[in-house]
C-alpha positions as CSV (number, residue, x, y, z in Angstrom):
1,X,0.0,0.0,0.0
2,X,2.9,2.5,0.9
3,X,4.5,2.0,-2.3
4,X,1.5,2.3,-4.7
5,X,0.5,5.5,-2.8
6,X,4.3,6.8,-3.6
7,X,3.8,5.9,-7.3
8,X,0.4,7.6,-7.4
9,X,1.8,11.0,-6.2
10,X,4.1,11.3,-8.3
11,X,2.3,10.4,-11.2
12,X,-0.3,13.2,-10.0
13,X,2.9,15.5,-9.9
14,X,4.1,14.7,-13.4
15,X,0.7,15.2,-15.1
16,X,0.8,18.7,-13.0
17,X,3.7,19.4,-14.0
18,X,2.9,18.5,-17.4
19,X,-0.3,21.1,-17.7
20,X,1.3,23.9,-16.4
21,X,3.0,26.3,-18.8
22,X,6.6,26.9,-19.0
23,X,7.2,24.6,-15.8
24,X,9.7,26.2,-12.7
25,X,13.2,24.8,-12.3
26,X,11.8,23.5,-8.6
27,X,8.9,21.5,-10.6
28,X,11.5,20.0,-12.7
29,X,13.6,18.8,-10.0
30,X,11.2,17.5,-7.7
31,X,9.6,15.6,-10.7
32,X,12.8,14.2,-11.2
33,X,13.3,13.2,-7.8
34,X,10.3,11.3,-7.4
35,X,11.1,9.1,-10.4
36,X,14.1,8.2,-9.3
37,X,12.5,6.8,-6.1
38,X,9.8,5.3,-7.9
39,X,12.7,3.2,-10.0
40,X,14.6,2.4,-6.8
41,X,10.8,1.0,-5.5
42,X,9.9,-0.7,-8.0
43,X,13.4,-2.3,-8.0
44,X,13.0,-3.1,-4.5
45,X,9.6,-4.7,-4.6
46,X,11.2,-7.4,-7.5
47,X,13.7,-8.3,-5.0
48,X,11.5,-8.5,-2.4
49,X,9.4,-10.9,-4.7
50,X,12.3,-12.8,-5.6
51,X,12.9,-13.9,-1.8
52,X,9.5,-14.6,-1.1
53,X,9.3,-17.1,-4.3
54,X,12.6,-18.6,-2.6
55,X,11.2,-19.2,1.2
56,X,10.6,-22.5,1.9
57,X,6.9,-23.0,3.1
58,X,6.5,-23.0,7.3
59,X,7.1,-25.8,9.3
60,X,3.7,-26.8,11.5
61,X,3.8,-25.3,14.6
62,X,4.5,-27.8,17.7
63,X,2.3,-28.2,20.4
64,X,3.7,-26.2,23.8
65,X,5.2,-28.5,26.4
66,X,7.0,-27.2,29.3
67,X,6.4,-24.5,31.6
68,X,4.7,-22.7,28.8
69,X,2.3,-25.7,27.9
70,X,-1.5,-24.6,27.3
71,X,-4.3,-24.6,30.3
72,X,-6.9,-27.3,30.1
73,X,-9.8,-26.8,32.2
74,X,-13.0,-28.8,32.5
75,X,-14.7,-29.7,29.1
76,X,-17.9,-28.4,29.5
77,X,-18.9,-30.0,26.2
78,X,-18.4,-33.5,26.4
79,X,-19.0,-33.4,30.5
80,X,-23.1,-31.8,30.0
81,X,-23.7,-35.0,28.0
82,X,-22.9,-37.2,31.3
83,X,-26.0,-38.0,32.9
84,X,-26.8,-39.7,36.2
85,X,-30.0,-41.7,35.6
86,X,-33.1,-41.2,38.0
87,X,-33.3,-44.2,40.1
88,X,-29.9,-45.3,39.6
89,X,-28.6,-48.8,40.1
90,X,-25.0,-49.3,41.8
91,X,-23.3,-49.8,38.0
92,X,-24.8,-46.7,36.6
93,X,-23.4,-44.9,39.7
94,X,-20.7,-46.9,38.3
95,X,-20.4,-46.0,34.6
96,X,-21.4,-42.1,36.0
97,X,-18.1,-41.9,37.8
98,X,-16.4,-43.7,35.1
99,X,-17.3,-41.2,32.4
100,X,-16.5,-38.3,34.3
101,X,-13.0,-39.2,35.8
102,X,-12.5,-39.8,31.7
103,X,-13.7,-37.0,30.9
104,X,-11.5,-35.2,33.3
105,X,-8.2,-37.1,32.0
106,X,-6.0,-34.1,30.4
107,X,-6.5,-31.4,32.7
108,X,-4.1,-29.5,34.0
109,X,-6.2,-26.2,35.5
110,X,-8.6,-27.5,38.4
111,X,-11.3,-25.2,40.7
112,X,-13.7,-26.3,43.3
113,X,-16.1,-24.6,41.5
114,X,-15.5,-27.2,38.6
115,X,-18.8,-28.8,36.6
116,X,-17.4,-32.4,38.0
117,X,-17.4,-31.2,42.0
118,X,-21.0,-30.7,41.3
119,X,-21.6,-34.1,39.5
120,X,-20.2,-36.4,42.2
121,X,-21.6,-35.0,44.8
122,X,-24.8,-36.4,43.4
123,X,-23.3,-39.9,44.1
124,X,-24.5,-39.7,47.9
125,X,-22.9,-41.2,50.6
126,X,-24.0,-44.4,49.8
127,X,-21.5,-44.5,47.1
128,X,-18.5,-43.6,48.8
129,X,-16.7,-46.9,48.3
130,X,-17.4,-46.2,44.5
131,X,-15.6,-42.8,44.5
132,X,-12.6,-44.1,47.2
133,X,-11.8,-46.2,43.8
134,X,-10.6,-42.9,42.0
135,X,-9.1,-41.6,45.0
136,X,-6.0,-39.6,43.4
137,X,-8.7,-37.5,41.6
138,X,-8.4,-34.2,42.4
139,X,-12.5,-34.1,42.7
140,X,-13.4,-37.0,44.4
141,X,-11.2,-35.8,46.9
142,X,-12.6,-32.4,47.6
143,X,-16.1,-34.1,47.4
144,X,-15.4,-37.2,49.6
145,X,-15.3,-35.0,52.9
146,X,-19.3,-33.8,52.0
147,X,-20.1,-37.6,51.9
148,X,-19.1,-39.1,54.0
149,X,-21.2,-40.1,57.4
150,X,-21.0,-41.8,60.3
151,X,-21.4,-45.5,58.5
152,X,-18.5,-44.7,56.4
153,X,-16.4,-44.6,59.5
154,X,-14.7,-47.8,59.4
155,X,-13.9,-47.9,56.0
156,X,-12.6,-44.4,55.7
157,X,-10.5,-45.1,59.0
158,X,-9.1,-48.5,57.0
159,X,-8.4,-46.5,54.4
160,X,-6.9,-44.0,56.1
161,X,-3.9,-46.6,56.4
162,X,-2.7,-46.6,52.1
163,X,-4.5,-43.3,51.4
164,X,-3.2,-40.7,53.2
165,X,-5.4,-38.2,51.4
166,X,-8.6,-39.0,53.2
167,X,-7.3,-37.3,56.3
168,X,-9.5,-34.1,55.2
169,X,-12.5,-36.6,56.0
170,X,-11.0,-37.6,59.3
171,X,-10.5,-34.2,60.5
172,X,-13.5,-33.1,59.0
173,X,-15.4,-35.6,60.7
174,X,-13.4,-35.5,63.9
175,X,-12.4,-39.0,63.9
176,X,-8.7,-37.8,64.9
177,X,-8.8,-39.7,68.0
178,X,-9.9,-42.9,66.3
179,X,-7.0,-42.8,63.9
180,X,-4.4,-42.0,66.5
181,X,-2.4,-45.1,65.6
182,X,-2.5,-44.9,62.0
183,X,-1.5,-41.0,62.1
184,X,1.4,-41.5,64.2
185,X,2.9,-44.8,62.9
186,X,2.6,-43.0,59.6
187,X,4.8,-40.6,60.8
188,X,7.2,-43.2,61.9
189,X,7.5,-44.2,58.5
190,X,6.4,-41.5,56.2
191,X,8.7,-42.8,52.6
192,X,8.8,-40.3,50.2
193,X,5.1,-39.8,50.3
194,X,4.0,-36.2,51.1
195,X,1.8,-36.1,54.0
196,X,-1.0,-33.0,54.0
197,X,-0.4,-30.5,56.0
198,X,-4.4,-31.6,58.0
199,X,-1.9,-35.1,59.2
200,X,0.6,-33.4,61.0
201,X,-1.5,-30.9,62.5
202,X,-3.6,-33.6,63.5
203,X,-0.3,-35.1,65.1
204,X,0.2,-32.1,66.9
205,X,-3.1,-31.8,68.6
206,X,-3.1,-35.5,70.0
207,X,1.0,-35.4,70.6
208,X,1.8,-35.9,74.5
209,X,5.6,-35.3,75.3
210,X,6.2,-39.2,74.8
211,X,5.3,-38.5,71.3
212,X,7.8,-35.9,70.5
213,X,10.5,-37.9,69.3
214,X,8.4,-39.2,66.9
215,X,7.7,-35.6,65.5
216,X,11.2,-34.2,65.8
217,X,12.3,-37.2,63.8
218,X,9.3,-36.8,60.8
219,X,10.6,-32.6,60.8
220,X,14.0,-34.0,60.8
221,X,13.6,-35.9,57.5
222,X,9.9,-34.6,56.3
223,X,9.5,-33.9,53.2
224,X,8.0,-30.3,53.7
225,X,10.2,-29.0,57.1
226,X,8.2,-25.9,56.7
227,X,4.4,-27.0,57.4
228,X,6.3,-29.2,59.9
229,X,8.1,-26.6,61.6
230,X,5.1,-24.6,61.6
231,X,2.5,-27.1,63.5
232,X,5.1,-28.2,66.1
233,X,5.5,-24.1,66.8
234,X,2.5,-25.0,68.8
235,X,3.6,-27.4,71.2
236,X,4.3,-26.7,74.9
237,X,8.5,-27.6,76.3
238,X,9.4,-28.9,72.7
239,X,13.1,-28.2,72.3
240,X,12.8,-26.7,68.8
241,X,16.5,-25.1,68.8
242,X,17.8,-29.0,68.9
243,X,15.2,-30.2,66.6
244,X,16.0,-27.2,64.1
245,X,20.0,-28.4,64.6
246,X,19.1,-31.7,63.9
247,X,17.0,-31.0,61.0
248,X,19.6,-28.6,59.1
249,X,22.3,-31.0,59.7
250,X,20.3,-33.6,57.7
251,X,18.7,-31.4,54.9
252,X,21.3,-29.2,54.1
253,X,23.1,-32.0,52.3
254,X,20.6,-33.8,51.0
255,X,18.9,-33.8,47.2
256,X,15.5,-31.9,47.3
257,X,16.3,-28.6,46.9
258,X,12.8,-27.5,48.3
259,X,13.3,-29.4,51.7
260,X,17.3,-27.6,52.0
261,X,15.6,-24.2,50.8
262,X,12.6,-24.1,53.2
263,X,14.8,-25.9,55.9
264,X,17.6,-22.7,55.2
265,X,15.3,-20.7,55.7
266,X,14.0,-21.7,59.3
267,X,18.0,-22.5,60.4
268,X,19.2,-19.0,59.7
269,X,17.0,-17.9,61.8
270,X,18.2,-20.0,64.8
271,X,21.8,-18.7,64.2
272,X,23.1,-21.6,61.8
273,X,25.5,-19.1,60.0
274,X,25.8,-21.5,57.2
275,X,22.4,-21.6,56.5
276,X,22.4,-18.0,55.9
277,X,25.0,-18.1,53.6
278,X,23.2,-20.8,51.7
279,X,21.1,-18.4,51.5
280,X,22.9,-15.7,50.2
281,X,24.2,-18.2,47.7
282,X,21.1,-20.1,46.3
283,X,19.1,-16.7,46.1
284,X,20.1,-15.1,42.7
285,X,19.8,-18.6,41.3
286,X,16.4,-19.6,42.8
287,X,14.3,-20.2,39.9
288,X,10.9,-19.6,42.2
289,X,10.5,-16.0,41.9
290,X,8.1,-16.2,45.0
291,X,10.9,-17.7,47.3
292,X,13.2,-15.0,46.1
293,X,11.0,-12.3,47.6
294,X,10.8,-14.5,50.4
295,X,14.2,-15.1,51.0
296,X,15.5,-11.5,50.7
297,X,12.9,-10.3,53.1
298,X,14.5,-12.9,55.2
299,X,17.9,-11.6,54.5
300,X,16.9,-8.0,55.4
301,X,15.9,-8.9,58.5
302,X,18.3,-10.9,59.3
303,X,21.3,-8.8,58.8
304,X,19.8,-5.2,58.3
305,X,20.9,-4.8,54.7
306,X,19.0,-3.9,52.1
307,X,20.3,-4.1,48.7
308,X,20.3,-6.3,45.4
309,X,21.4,-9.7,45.5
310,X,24.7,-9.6,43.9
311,X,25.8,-6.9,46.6
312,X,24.6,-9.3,49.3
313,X,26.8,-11.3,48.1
314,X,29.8,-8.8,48.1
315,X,29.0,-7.8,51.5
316,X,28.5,-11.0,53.1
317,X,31.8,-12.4,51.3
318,X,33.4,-9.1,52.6
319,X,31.9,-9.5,56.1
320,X,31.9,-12.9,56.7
321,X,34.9,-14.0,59.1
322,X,33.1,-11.1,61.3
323,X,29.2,-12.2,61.6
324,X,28.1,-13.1,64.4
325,X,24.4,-14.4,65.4
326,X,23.1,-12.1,68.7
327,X,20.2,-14.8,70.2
328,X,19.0,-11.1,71.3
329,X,17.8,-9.1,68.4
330,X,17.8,-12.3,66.3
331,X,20.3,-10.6,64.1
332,X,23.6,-11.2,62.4
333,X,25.9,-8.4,63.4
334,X,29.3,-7.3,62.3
335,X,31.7,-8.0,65.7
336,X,34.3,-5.2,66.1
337,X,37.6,-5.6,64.8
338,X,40.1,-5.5,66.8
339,X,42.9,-3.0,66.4
């Protein structure tokens, strides 16, 4: 479009030019000008022609995988076709359930305000051993606490045993006392299964003193020190300063980043010097930009300084040999040199 409006004025300048009488010497040299960009234009549009004739035609785009991968929420669609017939028999409750945790297979974006919440909860509590089948469903979790009743007790509480999960039922319930044993011999052998943060507050508020080995030892090696850490805050003449010792010792050379990070975080606080300056260290490569802003907060109140990472950096490398942890004002502080 730009070029044939450029063409078009000055071919509306040359026929001008062309009516007037005895033409000025300025008419003359501007029509001449214009022709000479219309040349170099018109020379420029065949090369640009050229190249396009020589692209090769566009690869198909690739689906995104990765962080960047599309959101896939419920599919409203497919899902208002499901229907739970009146009167239902136990293998259309069944073939309901069925559909719907199909339907759901995909999704990577989930609400409680989800089409599917709303569906299974038309199941009723009679059909709770139908839903505890498709347990790691994100919504026949949140819906299993609405369902179940008192006649579900024993099953959920057998459960309870390989599901951790249906502790939101328990608590919901208050069944705590009843699953005592299975909450606490869980935490005697938790794997490498995460626990919910509704278990170990649950611990917390049956734990009696005999039971705090047990709980130092599950924050000691937990998978998630920082709920841990948190819930046991709670508890009357537990030495935390030896179970935070205990616990750095063992995270801070161990392989999940998240467990050394959030562990860091709690030690520095306690005066583990090294933990601060694994802090200082891990910061500027963190790749979770919401524990960065936690961690320098951390780091400002810690040592008083407020400035960008790399100069942390500087200035605790600069001012290391000289920190020192006062219990007092729960601050690192540069000692005095002496002279």
């Amino acid at each position: 479009m730009r070029l044939i409006g450029i063409f078009s004025f000055a071919a509306v300048l040359t026929m001008v030019a062309g009516c007037q009488t005895g033409p000025s010497e300025t008419d003359r040299q501007v029509v001449k000008q214009l022709k000479e960009i219309s040349e170099k234009l018109t020379a420029i549009d065949k090369q640009v022609k050229e190249i396009k004739e020589n692209v090769p035609e566009p690869l198909p785009s690739l689906p995104r995988t990765g962080p960047f991968q599309a959101s896939h929420g419920p599919d409203i669609r497919r899902l208002t076709k499901i229907k739970l017939p009146e009167n239902a028999k136990r293998q259309d409750v069944r073939t309901y359930i069925q559909k719907i945790i199909a339907v759901s297979q995909g999704q990577n974006v989930y609400s409680s305000n989800d089409p599917q919440v709303f569906m299974l909860r038309k199941v009723g509590p009679e059909n709770v051993d139908l839903l505890l089948q498709y347990l790691p469903n994100y919504y026949v979790q949140y819906v299993l606490p609405e369902l179940v009743g008192e006649k579900n007790k024993k099953q959920i509480l057998e459960a309870l045993k390989v599901y951790p999960q249906l502790i939101g039922c328990v608590v919901r319930a208050n069944w705590i006392k009843d699953a005592r044993d299975t909450i606490f011999e869980r935490l005697k052998h938790p794997g490498d299964n995460y626990l919910p943060s509704e278990w170990i507050d649950s611990a917390v508020t049956l734990a009696t003193p005999r039971d705090y080995g047990t709980l130092k030892n599950y924050f000691v090696t937990g998978n998630n020190p920082e709920m841990t850490y948190r819930a046991l805050s709670r508890l009357d003449k537990f030495d935390m300063k030896d179970a935070v010792t205990a616990a750095w010792n063992y995270q801070k050379s161990g392989s999940r980043m998240w467990a050394t990070r959030q562990m860091a975080m709690i030690a520095a606080e306690y005066g583990h010097k090294d933990a601060l300056k694994y802090l200082v260290t891990a910061c500027p490569v963190e790749p979770d930009q919401y524990f960065t802003g936690r961690i320098q907060q951390l780091l400002f109140r810690l040592t008083g300084q407020s400035m960008s990472l790399r100069r942390m950096q500087r200035w605790y490398q600069e001012n290391e040999a000289n920190l020192v942890f006062n219990p007092e004002s729960g601050k690192y502080e540069i000692k005095a040199k002496k002279k």
